[in-house]
N, C-alpha and C positions, 0 to 999 in steps of 0.2 A: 347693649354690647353683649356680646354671646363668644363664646373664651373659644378660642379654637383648637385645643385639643383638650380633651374630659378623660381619658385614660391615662394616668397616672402609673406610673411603677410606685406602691403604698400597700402596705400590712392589710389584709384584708381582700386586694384586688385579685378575682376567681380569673386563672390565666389558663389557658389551651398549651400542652406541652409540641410545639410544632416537629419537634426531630428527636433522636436518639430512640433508648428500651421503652422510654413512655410517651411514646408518640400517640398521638388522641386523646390522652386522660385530662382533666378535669384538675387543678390544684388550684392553692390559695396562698399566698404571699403572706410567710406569717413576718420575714424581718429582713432587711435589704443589709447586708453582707459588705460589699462596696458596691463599685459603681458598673460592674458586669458581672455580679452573682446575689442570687438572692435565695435566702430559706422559706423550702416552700413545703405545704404541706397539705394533702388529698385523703384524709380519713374515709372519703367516702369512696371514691374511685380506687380505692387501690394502693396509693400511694406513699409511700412510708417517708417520713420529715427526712430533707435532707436538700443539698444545696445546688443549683441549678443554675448556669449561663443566664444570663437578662434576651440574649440572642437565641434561646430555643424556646422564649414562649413566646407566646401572642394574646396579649391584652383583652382583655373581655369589659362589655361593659358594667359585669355584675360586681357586685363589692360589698362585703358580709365584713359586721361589726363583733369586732371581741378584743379586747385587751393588748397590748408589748408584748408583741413574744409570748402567746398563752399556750397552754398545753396542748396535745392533741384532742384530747377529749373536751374542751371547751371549743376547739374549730369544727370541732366533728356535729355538738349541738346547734354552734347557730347556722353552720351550714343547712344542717335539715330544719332548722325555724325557717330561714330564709327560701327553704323550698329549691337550693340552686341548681341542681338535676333535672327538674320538669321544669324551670324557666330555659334551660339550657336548651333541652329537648324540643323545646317549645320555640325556640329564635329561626331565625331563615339562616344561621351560618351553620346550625349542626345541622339541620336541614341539608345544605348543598355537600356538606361532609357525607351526609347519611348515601346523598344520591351518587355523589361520586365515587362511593364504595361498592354502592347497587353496580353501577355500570363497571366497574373495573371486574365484576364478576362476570358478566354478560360473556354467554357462550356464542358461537358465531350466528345459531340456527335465533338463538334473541335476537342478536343483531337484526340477522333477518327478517324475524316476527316486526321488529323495532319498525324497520323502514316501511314494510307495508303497509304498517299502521298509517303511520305517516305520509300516506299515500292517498288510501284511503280518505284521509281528516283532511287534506289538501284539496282535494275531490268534491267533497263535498261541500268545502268551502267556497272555494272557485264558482258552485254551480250558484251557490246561494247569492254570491257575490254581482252575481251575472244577471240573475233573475230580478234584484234589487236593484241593478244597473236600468236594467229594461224599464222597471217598472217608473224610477223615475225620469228617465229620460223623457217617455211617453205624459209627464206632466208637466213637464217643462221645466224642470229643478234638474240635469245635467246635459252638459252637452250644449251646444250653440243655437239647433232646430228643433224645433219640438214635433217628436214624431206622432203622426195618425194612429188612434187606436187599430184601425183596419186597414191597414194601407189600400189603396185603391187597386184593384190588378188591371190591366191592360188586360183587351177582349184579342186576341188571339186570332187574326182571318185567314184565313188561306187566299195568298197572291193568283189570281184569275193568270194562267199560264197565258202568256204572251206568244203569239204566233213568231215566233222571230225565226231568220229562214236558217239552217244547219250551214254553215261554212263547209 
């Protein structure tokens, strides 16, 4: 049996601030408030303890161990035992953040560089695509006939002109 949801709103849980002044930063869920605000608190990002909508984070799967309601400077240690900055850095979602930040900078002449590339890489792929196409074809693993390595050419004659009378 495998529980179908594993992120928990719990003391401890490292959350993504999705909107508002700390949009992007990094916090940790020191004490859940009620049931649409929680205390939260980012020793390391930046983030001074203080209380936060349940609807401006977004749940992470990391979750670092300390005490009820512990001080800052106890979040702030096991945060850095737990290392949660370079696992962070290190996941495919600050990844797609990182890149979507890349690209929202992109001036129009990247843009342009961007497409050619990708023109380019299309190109070349295509050729490779084709070449491999051929090659199997010609051993009879695609395609329905299996084609001659040399195809055979037809000899070419010249038709001996016919006397035929001019109308």
């Amino acid at each position: 049996y495998v529980m179908p949801f594993a992120r928990f709103v719990q003391p401890g849980r490292v959350a993504l601030v999705a909107e508002g002044a700390l949009k992007g930063k990094l916090v940790s869920i020191v004490d859940i408030i009620d049931q649409t605000r929680a205390l939260v608190d980012g020793p390391v990002t930046g983030v001074s303890r203080q209380q936060i909508r349940l609807n401006q984070l977004h749940l992470t799967k990391f979750r670092i161990k300390y005490p009820h309601t512990a001080p800052t400077r106890v979040v702030r240690k096991s945060w850095t035992e737990d290392k949660i900055v370079e696992k962070w850095n290190d996941s495919q979602w600050a990844k797609k953040l990182a890149n979507k930040e890349k690209r929202a900078q992109m001036t129009d002449f990247d843009r342009f560089k961007l497409s050619s590339a990708r023109v380019k890489r299309n190109r070349a792929r295509t050729a490779v695509f084709k070449s491999l196409k051929v090659k199997s074809a010609r051993g009879g693993k695609f395609g329905k006939k299996k084609i001659p390595k040399t195809p055979e050419k037809k000899v070419r004659t010249k038709k001996a002109a016919s006397a035929k009378p001019a109308k």
